[in-house]
Biopython code that builds the backbone (N, CA, C, O; Angstrom):
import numpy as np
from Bio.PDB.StructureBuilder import StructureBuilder

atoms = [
    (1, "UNK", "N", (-30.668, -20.304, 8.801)),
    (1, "UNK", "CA", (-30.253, -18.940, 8.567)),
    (1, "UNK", "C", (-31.412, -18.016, 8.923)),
    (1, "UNK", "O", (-32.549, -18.094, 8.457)),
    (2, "UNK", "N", (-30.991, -17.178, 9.764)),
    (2, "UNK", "CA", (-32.133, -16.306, 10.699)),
    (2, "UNK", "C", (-32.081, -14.565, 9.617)),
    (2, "UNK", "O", (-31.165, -13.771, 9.829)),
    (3, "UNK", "N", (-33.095, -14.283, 8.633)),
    (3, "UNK", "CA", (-33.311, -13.580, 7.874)),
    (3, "UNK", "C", (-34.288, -12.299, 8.246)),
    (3, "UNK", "O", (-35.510, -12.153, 8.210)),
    (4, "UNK", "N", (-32.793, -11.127, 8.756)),
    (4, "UNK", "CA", (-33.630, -9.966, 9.461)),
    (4, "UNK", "C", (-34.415, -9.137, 8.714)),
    (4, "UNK", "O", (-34.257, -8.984, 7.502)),
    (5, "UNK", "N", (-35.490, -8.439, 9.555)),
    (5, "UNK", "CA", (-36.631, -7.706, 9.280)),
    (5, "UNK", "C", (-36.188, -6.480, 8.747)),
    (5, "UNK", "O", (-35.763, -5.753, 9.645)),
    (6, "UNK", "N", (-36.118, -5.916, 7.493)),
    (6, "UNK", "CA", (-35.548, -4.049, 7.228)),
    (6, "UNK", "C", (-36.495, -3.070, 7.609)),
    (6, "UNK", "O", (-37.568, -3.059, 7.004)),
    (7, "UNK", "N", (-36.278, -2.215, 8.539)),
    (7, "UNK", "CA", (-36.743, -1.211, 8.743)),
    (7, "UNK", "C", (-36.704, 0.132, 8.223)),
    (7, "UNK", "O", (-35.566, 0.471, 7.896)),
    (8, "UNK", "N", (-37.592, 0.993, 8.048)),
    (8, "UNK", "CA", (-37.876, 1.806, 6.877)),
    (8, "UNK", "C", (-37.185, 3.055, 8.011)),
    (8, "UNK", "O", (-37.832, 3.325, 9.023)),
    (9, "UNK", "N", (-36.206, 3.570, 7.812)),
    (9, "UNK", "CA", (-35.631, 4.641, 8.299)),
    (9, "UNK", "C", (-35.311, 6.148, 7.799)),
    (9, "UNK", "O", (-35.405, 6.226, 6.574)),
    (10, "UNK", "N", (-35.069, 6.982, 8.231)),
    (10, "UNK", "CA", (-34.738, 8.784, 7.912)),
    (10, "UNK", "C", (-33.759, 9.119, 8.256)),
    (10, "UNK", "O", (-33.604, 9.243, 9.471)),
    (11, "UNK", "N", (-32.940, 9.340, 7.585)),
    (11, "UNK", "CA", (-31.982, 10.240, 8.742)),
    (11, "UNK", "C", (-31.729, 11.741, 8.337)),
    (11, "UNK", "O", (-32.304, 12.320, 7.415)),
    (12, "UNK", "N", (-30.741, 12.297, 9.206)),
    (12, "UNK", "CA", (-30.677, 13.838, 9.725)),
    (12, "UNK", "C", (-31.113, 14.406, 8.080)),
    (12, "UNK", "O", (-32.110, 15.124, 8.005)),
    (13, "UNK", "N", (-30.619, 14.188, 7.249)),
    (13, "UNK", "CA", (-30.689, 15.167, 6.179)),
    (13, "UNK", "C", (-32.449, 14.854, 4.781)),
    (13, "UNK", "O", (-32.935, 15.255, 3.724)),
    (14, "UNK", "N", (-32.670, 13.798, 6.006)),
    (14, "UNK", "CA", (-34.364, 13.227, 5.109)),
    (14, "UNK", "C", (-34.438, 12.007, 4.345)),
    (14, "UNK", "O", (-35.461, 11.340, 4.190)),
    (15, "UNK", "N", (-33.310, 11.755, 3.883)),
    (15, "UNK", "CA", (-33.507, 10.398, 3.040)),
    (15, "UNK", "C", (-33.724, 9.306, 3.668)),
    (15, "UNK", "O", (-33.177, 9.125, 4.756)),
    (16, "UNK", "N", (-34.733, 8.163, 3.003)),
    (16, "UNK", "CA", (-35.508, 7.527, 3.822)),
    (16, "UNK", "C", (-34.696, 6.072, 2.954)),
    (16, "UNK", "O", (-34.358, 6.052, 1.771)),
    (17, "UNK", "N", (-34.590, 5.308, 3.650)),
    (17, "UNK", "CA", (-33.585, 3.871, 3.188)),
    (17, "UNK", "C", (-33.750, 2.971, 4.154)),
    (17, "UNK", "O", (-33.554, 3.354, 5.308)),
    (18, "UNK", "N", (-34.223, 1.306, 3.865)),
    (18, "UNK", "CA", (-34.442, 0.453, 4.803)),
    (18, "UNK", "C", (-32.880, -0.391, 5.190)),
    (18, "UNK", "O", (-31.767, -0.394, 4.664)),
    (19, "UNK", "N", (-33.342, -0.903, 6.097)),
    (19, "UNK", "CA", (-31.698, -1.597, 6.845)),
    (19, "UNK", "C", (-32.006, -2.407, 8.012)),
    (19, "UNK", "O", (-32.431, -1.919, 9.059)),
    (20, "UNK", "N", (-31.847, -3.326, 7.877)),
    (20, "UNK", "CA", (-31.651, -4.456, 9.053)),
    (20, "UNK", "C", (-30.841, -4.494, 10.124)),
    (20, "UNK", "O", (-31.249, -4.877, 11.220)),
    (21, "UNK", "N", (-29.660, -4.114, 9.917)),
    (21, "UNK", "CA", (-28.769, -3.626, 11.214)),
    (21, "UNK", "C", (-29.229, -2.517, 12.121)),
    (21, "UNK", "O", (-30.200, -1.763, 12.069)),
    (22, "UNK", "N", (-28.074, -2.672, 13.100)),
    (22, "UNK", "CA", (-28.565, -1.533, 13.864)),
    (22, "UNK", "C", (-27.968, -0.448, 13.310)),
    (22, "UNK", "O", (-28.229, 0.666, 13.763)),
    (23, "UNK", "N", (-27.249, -0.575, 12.449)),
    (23, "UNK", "CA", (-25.907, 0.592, 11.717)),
    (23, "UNK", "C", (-26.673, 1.715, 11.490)),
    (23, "UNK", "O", (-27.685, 1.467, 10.835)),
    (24, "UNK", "N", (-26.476, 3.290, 11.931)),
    (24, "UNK", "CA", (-26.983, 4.562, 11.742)),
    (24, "UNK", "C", (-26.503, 5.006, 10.400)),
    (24, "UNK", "O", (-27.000, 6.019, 9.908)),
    (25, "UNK", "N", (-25.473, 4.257, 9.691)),
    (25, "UNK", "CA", (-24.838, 4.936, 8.673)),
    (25, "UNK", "C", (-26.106, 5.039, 7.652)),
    (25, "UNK", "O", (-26.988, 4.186, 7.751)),
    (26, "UNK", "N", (-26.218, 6.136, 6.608)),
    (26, "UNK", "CA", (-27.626, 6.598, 5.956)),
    (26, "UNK", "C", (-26.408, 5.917, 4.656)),
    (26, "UNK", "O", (-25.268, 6.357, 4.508)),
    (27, "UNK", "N", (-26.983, 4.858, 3.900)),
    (27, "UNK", "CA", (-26.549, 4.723, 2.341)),
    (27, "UNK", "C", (-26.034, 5.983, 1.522)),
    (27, "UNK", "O", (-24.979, 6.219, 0.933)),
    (28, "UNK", "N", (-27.513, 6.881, 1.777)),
    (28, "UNK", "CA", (-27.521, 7.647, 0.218)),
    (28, "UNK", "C", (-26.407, 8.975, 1.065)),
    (28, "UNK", "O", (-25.607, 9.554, 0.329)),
    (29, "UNK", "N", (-26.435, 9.251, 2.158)),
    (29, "UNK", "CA", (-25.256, 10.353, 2.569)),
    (29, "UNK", "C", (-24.183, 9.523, 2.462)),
    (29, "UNK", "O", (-23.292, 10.180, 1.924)),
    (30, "UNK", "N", (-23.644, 7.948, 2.793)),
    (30, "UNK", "CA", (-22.002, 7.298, 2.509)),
    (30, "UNK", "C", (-21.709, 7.729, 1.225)),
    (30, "UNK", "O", (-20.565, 7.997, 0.856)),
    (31, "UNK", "N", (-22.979, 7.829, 0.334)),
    (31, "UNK", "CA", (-22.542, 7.453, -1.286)),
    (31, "UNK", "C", (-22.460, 9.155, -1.723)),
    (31, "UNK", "O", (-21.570, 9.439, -2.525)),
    (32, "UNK", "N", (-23.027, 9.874, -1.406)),
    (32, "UNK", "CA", (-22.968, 11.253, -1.496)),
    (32, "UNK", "C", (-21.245, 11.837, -1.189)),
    (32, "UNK", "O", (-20.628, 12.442, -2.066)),
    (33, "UNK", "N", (-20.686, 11.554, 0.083)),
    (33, "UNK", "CA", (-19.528, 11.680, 0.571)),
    (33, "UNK", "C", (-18.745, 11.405, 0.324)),
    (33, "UNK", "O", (-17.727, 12.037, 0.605)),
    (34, "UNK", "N", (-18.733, 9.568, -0.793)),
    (34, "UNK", "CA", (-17.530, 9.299, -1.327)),
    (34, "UNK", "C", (-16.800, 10.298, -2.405)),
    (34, "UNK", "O", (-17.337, 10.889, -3.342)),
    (35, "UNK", "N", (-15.399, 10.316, -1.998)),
    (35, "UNK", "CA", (-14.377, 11.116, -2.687)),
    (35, "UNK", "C", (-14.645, 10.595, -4.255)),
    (35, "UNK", "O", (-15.265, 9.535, -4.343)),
    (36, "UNK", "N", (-14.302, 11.136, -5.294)),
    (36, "UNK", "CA", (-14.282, 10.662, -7.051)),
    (36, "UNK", "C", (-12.709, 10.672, -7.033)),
    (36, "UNK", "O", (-12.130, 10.360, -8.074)),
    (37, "UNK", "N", (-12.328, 10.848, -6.448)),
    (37, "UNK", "CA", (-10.719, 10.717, -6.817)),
    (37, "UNK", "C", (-9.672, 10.389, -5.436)),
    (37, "UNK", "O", (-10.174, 10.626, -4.337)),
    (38, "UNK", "N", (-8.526, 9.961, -5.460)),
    (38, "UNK", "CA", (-7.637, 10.085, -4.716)),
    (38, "UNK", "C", (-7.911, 8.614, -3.822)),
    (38, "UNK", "O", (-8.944, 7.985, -4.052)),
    (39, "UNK", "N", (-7.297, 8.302, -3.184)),
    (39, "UNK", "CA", (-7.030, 6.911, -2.588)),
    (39, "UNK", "C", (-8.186, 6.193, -1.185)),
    (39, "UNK", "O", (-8.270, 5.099, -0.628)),
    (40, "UNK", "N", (-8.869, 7.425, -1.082)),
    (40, "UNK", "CA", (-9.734, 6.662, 0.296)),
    (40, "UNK", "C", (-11.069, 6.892, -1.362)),
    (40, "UNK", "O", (-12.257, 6.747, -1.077)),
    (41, "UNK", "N", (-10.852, 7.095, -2.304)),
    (41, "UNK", "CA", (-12.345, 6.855, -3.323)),
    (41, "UNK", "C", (-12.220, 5.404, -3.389)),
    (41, "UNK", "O", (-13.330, 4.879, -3.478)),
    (42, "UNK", "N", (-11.261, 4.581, -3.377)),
    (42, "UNK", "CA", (-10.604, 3.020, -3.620)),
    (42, "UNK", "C", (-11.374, 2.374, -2.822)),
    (42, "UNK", "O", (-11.646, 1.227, -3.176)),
    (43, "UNK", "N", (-11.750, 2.692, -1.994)),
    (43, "UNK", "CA", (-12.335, 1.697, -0.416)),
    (43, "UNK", "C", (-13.252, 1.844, -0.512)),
    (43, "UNK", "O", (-13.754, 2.832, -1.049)),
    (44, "UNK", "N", (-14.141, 0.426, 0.230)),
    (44, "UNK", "CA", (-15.357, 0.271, 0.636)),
    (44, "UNK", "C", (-15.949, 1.398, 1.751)),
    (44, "UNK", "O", (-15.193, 2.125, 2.395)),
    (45, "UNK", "N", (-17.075, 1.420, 1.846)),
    (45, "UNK", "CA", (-17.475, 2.698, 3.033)),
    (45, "UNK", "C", (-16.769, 2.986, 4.229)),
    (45, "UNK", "O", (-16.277, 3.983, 4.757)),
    (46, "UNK", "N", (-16.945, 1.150, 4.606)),
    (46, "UNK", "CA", (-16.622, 1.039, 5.982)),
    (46, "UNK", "C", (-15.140, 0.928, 6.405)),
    (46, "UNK", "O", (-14.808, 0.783, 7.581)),
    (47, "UNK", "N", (-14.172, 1.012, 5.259)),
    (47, "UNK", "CA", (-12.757, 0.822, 5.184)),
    (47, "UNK", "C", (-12.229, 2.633, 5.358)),
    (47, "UNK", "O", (-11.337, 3.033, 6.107)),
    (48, "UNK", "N", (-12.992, 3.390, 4.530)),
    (48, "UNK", "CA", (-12.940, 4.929, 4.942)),
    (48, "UNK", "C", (-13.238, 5.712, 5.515)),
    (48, "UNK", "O", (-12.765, 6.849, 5.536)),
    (49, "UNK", "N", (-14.483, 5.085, 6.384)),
    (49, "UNK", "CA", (-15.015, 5.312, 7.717)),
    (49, "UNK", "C", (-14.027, 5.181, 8.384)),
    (49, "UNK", "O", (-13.897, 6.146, 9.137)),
    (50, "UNK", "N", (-12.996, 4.213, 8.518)),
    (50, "UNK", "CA", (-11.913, 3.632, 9.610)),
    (50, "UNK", "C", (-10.898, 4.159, 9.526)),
    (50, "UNK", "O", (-10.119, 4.193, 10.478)),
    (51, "UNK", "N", (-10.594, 4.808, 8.151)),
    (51, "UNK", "CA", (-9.085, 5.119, 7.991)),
    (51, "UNK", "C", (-9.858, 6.671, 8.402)),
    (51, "UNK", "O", (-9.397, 6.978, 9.501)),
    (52, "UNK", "N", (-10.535, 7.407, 8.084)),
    (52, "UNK", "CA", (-11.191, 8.884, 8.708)),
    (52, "UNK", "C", (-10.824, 8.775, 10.115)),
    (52, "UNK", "O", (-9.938, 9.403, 10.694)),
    (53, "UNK", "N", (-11.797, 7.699, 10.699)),
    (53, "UNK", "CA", (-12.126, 7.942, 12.278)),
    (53, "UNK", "C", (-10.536, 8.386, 12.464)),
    (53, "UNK", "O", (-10.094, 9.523, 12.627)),
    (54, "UNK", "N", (-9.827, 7.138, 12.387)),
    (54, "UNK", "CA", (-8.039, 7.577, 12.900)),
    (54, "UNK", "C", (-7.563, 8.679, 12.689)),
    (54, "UNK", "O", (-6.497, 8.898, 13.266)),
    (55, "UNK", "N", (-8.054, 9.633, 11.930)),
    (55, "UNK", "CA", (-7.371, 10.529, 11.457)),
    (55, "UNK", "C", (-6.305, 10.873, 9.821)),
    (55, "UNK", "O", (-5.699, 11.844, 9.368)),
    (56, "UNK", "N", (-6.547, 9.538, 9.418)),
    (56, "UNK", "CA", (-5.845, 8.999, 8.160)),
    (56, "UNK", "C", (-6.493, 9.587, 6.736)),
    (56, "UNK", "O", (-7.388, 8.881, 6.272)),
    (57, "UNK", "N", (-6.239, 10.490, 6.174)),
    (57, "UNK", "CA", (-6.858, 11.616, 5.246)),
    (57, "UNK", "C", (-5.916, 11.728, 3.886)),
    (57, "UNK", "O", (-6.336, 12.199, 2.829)),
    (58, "UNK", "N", (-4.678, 11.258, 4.070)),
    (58, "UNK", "CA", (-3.499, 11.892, 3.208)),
    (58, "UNK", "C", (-2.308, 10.345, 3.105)),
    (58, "UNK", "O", (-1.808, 9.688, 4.018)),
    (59, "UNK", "N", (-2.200, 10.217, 1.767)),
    (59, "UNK", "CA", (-1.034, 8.971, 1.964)),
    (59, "UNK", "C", (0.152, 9.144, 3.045)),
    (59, "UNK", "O", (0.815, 8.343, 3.704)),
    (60, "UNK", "N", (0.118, 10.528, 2.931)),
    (60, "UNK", "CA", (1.408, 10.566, 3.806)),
    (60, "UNK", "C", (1.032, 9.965, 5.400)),
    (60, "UNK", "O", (1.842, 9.469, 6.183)),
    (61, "UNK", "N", (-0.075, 10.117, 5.567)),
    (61, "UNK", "CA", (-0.723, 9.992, 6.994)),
    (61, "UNK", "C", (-0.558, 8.570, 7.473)),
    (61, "UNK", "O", (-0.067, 8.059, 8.480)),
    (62, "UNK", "N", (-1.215, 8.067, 6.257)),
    (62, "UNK", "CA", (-0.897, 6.512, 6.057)),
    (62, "UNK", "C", (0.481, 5.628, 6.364)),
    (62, "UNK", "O", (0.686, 4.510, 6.835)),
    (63, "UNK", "N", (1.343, 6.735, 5.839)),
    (63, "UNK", "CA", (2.446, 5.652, 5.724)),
    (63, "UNK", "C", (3.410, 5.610, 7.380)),
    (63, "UNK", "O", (4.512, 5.088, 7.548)),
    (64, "UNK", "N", (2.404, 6.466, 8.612)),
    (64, "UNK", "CA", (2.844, 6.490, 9.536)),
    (64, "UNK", "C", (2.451, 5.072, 10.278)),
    (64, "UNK", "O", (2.899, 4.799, 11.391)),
    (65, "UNK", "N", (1.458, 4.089, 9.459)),
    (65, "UNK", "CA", (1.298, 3.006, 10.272)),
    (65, "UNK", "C", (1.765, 1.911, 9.549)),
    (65, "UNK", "O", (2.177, 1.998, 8.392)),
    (66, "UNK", "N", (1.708, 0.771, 10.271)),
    (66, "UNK", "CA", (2.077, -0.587, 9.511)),
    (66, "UNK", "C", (0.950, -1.353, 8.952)),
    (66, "UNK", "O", (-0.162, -0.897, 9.222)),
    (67, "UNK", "N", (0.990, -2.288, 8.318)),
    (67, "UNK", "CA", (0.111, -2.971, 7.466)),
    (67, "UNK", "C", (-1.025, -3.364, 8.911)),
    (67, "UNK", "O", (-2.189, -2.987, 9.042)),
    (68, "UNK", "N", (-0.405, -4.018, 9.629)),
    (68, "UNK", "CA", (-1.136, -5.118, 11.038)),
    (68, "UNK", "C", (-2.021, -3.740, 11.517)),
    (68, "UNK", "O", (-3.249, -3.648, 11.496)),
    (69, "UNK", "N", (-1.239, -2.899, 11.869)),
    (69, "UNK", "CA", (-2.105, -1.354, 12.579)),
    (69, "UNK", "C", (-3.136, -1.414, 11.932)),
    (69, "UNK", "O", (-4.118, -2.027, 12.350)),
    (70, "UNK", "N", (-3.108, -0.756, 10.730)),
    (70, "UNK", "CA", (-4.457, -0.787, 9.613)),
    (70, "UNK", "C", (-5.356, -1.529, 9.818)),
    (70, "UNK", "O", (-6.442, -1.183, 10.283)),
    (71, "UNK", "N", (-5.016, -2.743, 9.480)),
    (71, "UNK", "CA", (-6.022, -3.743, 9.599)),
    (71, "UNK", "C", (-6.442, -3.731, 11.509)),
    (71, "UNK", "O", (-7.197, -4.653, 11.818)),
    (72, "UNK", "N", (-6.193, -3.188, 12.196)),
    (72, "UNK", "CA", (-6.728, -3.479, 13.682)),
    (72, "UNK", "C", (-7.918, -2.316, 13.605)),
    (72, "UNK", "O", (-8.815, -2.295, 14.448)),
    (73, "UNK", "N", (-7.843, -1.337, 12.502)),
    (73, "UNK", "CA", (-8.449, -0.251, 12.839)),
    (73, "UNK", "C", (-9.856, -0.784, 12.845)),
    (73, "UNK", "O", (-9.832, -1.297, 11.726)),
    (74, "UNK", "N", (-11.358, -1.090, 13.412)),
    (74, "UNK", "CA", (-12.371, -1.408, 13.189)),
    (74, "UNK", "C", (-13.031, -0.429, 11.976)),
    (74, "UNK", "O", (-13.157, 0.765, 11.703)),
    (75, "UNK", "N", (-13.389, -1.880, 11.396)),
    (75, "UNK", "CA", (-14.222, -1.572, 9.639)),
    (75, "UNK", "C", (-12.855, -1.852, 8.574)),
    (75, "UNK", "O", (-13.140, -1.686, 7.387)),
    (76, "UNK", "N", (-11.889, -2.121, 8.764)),
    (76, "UNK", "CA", (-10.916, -2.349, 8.008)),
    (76, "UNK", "C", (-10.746, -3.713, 7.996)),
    (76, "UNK", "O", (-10.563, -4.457, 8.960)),
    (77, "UNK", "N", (-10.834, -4.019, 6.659)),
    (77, "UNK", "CA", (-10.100, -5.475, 6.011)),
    (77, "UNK", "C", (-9.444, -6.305, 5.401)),
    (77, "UNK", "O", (-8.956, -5.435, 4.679)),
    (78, "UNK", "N", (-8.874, -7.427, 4.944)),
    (78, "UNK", "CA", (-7.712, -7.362, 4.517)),
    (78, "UNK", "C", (-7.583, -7.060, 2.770)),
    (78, "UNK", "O", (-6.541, -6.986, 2.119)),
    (79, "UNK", "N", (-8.983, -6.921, 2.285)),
    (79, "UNK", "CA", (-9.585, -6.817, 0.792)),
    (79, "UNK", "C", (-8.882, -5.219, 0.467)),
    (79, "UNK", "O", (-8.198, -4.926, -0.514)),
    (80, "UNK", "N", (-9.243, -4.407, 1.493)),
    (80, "UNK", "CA", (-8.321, -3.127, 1.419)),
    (80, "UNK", "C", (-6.739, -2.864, 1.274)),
    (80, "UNK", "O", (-6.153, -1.948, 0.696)),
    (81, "UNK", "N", (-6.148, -4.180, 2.124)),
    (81, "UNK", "CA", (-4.495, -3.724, 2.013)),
    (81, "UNK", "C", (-4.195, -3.524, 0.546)),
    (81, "UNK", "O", (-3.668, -2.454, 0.240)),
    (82, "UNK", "N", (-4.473, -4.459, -0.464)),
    (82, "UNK", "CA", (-3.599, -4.377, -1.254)),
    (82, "UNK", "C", (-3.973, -3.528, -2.822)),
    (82, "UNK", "O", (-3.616, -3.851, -3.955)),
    (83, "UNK", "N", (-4.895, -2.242, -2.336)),
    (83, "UNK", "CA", (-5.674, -1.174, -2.658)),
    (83, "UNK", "C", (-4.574, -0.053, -2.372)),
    (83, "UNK", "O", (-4.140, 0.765, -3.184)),
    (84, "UNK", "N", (-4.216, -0.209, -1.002)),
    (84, "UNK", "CA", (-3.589, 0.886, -0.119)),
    (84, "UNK", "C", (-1.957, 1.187, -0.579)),
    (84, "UNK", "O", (-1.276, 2.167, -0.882)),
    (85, "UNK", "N", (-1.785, -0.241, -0.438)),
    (85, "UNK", "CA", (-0.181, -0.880, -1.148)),
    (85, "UNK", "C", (0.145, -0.205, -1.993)),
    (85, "UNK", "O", (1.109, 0.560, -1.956)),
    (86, "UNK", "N", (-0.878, -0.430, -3.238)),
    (86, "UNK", "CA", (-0.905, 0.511, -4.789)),
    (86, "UNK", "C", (-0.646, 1.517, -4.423)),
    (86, "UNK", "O", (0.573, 1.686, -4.412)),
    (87, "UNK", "N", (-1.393, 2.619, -3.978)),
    (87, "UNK", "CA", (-1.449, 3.874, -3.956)),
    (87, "UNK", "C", (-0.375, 4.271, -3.386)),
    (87, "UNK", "O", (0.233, 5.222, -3.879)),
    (88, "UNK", "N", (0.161, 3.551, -2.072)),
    (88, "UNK", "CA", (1.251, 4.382, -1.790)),
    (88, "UNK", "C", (2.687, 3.842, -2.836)),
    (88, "UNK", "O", (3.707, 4.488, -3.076)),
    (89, "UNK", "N", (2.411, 2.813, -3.189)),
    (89, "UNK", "CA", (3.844, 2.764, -3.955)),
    (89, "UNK", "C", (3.153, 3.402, -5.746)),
    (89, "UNK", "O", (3.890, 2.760, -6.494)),
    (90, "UNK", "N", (2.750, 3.764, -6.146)),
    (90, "UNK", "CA", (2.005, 4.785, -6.859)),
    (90, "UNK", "C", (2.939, 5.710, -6.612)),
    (90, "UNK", "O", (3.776, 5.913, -7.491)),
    (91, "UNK", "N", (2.980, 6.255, -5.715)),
    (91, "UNK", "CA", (3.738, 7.963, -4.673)),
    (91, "UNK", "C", (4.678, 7.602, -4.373)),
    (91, "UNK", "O", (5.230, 8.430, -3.649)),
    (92, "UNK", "N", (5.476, 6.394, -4.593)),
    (92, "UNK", "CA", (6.664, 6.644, -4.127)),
    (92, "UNK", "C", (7.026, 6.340, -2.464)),
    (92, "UNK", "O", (8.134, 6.413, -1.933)),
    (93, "UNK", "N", (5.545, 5.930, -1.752)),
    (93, "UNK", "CA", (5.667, 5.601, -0.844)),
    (93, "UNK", "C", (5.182, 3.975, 0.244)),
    (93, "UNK", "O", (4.486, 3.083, -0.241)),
    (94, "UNK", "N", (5.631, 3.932, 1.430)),
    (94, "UNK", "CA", (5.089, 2.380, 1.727)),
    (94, "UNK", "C", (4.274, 2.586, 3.232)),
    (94, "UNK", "O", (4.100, 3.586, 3.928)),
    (95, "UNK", "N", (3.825, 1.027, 3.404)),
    (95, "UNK", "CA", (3.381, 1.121, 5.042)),
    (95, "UNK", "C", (4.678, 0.908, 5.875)),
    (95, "UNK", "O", (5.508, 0.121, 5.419)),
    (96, "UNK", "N", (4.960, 1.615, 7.201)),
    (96, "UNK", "CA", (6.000, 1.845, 8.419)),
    (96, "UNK", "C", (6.294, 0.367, 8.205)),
    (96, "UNK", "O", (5.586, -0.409, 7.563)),
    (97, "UNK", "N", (7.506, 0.064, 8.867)),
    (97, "UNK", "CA", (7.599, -1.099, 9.130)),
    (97, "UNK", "C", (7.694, -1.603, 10.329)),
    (97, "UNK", "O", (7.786, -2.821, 10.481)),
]
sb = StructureBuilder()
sb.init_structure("model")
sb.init_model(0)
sb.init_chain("A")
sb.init_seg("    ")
for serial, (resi, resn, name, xyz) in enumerate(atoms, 1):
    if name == "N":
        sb.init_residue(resn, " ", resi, " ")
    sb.init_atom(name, np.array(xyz, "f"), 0.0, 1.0, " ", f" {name:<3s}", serial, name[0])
structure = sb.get_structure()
């Protein structure tokens, strides 16, 4: 097991946080940004990173795709579907079929 080197990094807004990947994402701005309420607060970073990038903001937005779509979106996994499931049948609503 090949055990990478963390590099001591800054990003745009100053906070300084080490990381082994090449990933630009800054910790302390993901954790700053997460929502306290409503259904993308449910997800891991990189699961609301994915449902954002698409454009996916609002259950209703959501329920324009199917379960398989979702999961193709990159950063989405299957630990999320049944997070998503809840919420929309919560509302009264489901994933497309």
């Amino acid at each position: 097991m090949t055990i990478s080197k963390k590099t001591l990094r800054t990003c745009d807004e100053g906070h300084k946080y080490y990381k082994s990947s090449d990933c630009p994402t800054c910790p302390v701005c993901e954790q700053e940004r997460k929502p306290e309420d409503g259904f993308l607060s449910l997800l891991s970073a990189p699961a609301r990173r994915a449902l954002e990038h698409n454009g996916v903001t609002s259950l209703q937005q959501l329920t324009k795709y199917s379960e398989n779509e979702i999961l193709k979106f990159h950063g989405m996994g299957p630990a999320s579907l049944p997070k998503l499931r809840a919420a929309l049948e919560t509302n009264g609503l489901s994933f497309k079929n």
